[in-house]
MDAnalysis code that builds the backbone (N, CA, C; Angstrom):
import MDAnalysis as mda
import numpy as np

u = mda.Universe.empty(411, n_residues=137, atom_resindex=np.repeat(np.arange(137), 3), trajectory=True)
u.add_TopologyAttr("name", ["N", "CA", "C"] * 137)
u.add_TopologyAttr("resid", np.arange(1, 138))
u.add_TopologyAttr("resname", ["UNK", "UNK", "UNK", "UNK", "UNK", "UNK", "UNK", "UNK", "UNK", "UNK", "UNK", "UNK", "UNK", "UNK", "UNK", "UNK", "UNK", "UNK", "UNK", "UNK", "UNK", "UNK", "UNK", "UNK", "UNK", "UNK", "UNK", "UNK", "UNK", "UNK", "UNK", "UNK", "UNK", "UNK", "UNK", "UNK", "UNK", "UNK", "UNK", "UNK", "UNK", "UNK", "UNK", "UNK", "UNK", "UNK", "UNK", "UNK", "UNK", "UNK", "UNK", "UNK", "UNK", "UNK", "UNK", "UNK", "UNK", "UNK", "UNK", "UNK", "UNK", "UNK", "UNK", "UNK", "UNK", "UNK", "UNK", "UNK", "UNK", "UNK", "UNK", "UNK", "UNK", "UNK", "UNK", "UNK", "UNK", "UNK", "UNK", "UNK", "UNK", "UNK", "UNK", "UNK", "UNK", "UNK", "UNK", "UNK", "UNK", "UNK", "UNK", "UNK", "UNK", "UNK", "UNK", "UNK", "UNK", "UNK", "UNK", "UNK", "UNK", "UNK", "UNK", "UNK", "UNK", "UNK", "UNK", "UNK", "UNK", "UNK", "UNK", "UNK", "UNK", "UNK", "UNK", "UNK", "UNK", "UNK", "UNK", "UNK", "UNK", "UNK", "UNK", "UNK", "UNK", "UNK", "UNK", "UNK", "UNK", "UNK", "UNK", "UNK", "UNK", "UNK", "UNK", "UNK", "UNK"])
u.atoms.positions = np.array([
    [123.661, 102.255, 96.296],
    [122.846, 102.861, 97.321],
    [123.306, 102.308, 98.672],
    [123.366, 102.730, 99.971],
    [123.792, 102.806, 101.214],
    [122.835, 103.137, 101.911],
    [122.460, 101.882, 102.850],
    [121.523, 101.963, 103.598],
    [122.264, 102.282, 105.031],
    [121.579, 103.424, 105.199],
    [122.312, 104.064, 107.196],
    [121.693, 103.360, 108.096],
    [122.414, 103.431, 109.387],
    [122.037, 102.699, 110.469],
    [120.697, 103.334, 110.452],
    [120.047, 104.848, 110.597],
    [119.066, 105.128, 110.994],
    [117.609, 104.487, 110.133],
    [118.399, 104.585, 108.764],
    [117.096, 103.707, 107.229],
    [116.723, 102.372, 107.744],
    [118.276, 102.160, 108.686],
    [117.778, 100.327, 108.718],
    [116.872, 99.983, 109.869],
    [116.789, 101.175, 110.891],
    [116.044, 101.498, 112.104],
    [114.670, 101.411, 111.705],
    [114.482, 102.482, 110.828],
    [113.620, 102.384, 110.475],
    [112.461, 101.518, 109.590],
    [113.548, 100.445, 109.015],
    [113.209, 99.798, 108.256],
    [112.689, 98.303, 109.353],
    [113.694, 98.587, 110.056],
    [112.753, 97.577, 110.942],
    [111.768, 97.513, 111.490],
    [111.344, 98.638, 112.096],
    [110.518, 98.827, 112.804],
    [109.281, 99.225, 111.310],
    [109.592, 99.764, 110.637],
    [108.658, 98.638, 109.352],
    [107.941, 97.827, 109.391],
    [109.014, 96.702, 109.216],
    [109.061, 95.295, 109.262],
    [108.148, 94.502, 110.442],
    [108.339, 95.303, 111.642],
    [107.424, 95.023, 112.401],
    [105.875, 95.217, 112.678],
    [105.642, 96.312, 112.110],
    [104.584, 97.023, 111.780],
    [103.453, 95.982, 110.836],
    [104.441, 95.609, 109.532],
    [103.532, 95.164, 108.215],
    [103.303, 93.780, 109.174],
    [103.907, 93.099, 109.355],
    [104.117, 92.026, 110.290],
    [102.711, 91.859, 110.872],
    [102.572, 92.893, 111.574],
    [101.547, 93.271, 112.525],
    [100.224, 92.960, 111.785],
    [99.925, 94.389, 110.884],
    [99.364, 94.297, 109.793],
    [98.847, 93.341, 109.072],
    [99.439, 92.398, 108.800],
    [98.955, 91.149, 108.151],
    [98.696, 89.911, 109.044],
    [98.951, 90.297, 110.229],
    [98.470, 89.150, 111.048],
    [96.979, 89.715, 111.303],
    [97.031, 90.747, 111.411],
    [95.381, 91.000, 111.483],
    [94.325, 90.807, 110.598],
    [95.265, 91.262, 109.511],
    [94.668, 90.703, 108.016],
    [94.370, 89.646, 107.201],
    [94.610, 88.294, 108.365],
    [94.808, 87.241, 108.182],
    [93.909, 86.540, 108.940],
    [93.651, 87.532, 110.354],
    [92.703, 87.000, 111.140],
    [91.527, 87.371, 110.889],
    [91.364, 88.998, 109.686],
    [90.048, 89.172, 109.728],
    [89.498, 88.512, 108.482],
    [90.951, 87.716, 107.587],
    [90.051, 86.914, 106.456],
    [89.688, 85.608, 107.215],
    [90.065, 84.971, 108.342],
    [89.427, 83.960, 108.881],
    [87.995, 84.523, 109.538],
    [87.914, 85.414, 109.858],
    [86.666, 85.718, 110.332],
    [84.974, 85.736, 109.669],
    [86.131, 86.411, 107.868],
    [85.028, 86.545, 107.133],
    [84.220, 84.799, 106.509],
    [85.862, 84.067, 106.608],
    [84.985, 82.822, 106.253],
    [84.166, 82.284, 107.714],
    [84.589, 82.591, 108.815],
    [84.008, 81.899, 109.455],
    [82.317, 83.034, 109.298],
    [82.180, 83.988, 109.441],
    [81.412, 84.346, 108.971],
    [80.083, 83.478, 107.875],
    [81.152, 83.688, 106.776],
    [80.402, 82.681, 105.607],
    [80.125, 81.348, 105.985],
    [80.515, 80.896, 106.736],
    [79.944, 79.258, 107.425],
    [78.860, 80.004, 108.361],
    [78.383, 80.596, 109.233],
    [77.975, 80.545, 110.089],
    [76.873, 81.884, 109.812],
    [76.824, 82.272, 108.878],
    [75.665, 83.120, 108.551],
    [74.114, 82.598, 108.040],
    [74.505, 81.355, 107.661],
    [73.029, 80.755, 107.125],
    [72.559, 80.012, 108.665],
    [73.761, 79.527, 109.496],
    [73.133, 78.798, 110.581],
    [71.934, 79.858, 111.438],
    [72.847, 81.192, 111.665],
    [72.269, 82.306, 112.736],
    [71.226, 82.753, 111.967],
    [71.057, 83.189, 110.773],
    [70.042, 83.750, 109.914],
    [68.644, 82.687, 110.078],
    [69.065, 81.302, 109.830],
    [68.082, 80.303, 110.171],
    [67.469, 80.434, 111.496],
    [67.937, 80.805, 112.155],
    [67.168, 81.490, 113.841],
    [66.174, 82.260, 113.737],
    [66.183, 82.539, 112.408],
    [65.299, 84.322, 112.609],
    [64.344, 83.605, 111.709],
    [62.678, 84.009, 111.745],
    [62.054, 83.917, 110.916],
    [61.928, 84.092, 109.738],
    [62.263, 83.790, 108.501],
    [62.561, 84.230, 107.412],
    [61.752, 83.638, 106.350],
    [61.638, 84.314, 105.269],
    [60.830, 83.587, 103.943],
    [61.699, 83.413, 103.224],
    [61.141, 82.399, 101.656],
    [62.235, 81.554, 101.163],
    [63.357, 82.264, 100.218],
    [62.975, 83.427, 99.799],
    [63.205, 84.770, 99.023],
    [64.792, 85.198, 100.057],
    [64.426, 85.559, 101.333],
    [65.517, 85.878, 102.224],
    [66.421, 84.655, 102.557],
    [66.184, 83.557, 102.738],
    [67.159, 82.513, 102.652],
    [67.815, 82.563, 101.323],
    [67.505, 82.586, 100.376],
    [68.483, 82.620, 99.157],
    [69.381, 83.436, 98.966],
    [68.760, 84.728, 100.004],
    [69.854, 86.073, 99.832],
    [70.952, 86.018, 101.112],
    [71.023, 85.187, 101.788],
    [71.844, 84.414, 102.944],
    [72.741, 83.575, 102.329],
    [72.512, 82.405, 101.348],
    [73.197, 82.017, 100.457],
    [74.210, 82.471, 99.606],
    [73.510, 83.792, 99.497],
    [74.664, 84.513, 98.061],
    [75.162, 85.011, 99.037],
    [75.242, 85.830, 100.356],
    [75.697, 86.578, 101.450],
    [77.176, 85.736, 101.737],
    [76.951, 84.787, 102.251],
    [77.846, 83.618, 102.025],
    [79.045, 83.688, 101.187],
    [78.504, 83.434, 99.795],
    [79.227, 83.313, 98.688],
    [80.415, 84.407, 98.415],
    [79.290, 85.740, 98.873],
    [80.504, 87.384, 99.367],
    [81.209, 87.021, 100.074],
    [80.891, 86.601, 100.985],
    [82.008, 86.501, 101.915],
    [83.081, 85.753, 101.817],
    [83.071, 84.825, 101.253],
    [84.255, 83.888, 100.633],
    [84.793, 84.451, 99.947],
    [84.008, 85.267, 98.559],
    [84.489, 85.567, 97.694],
    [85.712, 87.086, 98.324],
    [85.282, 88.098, 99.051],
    [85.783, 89.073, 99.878],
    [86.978, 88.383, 100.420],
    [86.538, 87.365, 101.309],
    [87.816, 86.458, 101.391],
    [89.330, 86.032, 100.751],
    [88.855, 85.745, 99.869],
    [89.472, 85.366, 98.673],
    [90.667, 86.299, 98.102],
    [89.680, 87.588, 98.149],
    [90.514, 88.874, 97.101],
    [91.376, 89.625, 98.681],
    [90.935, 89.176, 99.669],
    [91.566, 90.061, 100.558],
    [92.868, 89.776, 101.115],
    [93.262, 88.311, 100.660],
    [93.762, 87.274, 101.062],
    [95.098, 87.775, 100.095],
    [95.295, 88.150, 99.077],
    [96.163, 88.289, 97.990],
    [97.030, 89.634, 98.747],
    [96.540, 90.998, 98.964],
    [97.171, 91.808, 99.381],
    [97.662, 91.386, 101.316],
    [96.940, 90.658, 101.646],
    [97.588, 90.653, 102.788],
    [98.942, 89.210, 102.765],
    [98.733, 88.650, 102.025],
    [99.820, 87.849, 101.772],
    [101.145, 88.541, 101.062],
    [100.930, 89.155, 100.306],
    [102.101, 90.270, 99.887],
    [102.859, 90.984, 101.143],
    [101.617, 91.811, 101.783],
    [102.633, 92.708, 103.010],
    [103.024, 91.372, 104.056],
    [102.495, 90.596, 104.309],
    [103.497, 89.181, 105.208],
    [104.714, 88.693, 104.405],
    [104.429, 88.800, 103.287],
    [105.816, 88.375, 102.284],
    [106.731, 89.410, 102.558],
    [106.765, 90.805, 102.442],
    [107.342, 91.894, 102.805],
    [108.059, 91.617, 104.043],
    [107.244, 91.698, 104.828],
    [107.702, 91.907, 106.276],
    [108.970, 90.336, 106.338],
    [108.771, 89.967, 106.644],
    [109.371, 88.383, 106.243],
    [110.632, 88.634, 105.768],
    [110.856, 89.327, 104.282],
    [111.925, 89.272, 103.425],
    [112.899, 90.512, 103.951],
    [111.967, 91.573, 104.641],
    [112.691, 92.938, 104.615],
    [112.931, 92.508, 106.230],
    [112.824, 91.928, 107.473],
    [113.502, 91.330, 108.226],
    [114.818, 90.829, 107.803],
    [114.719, 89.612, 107.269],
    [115.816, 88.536, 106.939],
    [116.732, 89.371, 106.094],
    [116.439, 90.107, 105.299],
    [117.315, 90.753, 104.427],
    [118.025, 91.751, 105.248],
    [117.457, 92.621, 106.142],
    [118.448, 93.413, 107.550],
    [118.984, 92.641, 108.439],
    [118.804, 90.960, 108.559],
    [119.562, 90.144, 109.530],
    [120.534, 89.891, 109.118],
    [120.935, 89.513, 107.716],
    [121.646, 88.978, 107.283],
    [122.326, 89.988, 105.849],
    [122.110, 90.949, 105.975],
    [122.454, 92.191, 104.680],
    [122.271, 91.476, 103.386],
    [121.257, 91.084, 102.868],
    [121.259, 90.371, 101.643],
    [120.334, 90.979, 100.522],
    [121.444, 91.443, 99.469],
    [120.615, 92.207, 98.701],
    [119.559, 91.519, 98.312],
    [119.508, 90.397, 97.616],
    [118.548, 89.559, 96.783],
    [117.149, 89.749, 97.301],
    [117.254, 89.075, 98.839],
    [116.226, 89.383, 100.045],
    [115.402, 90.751, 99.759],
    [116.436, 92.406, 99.921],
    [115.628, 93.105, 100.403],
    [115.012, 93.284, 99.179],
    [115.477, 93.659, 97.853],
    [114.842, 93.303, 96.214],
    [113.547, 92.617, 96.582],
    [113.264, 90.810, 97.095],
    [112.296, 90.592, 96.907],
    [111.205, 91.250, 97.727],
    [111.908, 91.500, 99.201],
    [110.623, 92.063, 99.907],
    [110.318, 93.547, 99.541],
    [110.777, 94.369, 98.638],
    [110.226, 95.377, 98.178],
    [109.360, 94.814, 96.505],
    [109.798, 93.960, 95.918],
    [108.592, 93.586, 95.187],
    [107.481, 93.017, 95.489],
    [107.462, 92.544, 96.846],
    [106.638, 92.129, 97.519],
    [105.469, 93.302, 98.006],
    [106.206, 94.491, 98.558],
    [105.691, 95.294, 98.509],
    [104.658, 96.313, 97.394],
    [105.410, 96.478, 96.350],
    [105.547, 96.844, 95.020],
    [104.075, 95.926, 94.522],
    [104.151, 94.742, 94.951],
    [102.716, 93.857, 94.236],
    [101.914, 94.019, 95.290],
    [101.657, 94.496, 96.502],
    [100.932, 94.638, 97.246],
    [100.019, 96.065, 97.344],
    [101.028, 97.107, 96.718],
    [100.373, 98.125, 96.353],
    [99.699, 98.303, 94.824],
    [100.216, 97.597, 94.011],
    [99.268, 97.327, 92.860],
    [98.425, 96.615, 93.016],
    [98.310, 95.771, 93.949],
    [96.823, 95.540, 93.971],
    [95.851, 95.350, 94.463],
    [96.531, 96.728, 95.715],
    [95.553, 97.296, 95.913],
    [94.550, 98.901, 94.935],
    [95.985, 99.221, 94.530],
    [95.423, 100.141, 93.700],
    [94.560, 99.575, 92.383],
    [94.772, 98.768, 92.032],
    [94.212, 97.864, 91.101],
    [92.464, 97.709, 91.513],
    [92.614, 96.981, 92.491],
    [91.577, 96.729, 93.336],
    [90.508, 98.288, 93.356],
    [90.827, 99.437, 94.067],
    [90.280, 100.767, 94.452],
    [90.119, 100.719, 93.071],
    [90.511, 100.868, 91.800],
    [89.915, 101.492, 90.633],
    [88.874, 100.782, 90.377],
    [88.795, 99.341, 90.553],
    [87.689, 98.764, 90.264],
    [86.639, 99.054, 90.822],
    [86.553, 99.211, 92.099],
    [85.647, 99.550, 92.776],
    [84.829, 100.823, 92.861],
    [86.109, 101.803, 92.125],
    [85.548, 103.046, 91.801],
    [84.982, 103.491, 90.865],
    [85.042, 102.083, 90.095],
    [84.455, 102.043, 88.657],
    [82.911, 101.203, 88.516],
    [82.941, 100.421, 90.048],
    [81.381, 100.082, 90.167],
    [80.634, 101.672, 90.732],
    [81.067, 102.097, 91.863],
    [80.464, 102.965, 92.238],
    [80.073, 104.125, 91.018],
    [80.957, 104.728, 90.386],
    [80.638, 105.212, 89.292],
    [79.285, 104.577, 88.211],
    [79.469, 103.297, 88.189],
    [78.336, 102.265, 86.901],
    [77.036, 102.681, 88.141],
    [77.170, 102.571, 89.477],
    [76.008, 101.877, 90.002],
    [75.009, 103.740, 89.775],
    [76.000, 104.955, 90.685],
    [75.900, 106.221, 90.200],
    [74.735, 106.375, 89.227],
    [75.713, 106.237, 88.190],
    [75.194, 106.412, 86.420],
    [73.717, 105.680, 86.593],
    [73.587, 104.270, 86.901],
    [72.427, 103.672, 87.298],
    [71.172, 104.306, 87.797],
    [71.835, 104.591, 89.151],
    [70.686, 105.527, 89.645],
    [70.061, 106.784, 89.131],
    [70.928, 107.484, 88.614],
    [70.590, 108.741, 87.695],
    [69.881, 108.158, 86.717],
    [69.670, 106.994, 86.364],
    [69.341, 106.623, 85.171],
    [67.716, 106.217, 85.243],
    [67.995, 105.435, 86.496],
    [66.504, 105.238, 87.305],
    [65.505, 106.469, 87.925],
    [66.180, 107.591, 88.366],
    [65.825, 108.753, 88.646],
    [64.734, 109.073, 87.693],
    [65.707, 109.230, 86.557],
    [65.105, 109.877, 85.093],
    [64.252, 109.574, 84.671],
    [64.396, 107.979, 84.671],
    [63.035, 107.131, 83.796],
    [62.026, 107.026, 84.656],
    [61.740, 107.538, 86.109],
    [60.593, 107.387, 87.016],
    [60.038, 108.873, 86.423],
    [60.814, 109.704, 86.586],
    [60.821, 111.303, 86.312],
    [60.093, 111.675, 85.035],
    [59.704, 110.921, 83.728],
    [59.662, 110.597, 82.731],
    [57.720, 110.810, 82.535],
])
């Protein structure tokens, strides 16, 4: 395969893009933890009963946890960007291989990710229809 001056044009400006991309994605998983630190402080401002403080707690816990999983796909497209640079600086097959598996694992899982989620929305769905029924009853 033969990569043209114009593929590699494009490939850079790619490269710059995902780059981009994951720096944001990096800043909005710092946000969410800072978030998760700083949601029980501000919530504690507000009048609350002991029922709603506990649900500030687990609020928290999302957010880390959101953290966490968001952290995996945006580390992939920074791995990308990274490899598919260096690999057009220096023409190195090995390079552009990894930063397209880099890629390659970044879209599995996100797609990975969307099915799951489409598979709560679906359970929660089914749920409600389910609750519907048995009030309906």
């Amino acid at each position: 395969m033969h990569i043209s001056d114009e593929i590699k044009e494009y490939l850079i400006e790619t490269a710059k893009w995902t780059r981009f991309l994951a720096i944001i994605g990096f800043i909005g998983i710092g946000l969410l933890i800072l978030i998760a630190f700083s949601a029980k402080y501000f919530f504690s401002l507000l009048p609350l009963q002991t029922v709603q403080a506990v649900a500030i707690g687990t609020l928290s816990v999302i957010y880390f946890i959101l953290a966490g999983i968001y952290f995996f796909p945006v580390n992939y497209l920074f791995k990308f960007s990274g490899n598919l640079k260096s690999a057009l600086e220096i023409e190195d097959q090995e390079e552009l291989t990894s930063a397209f598996k880099n890629l390659k694992s970044h879209y599995k899982f996100i797609g990975i990710f969307v099915a799951i989620v489409l598979s709560l929305y679906a359970m929660l769905f089914i749920m409600a229809l389910l609750g519907i029924a048995s009030t309906a009853l």
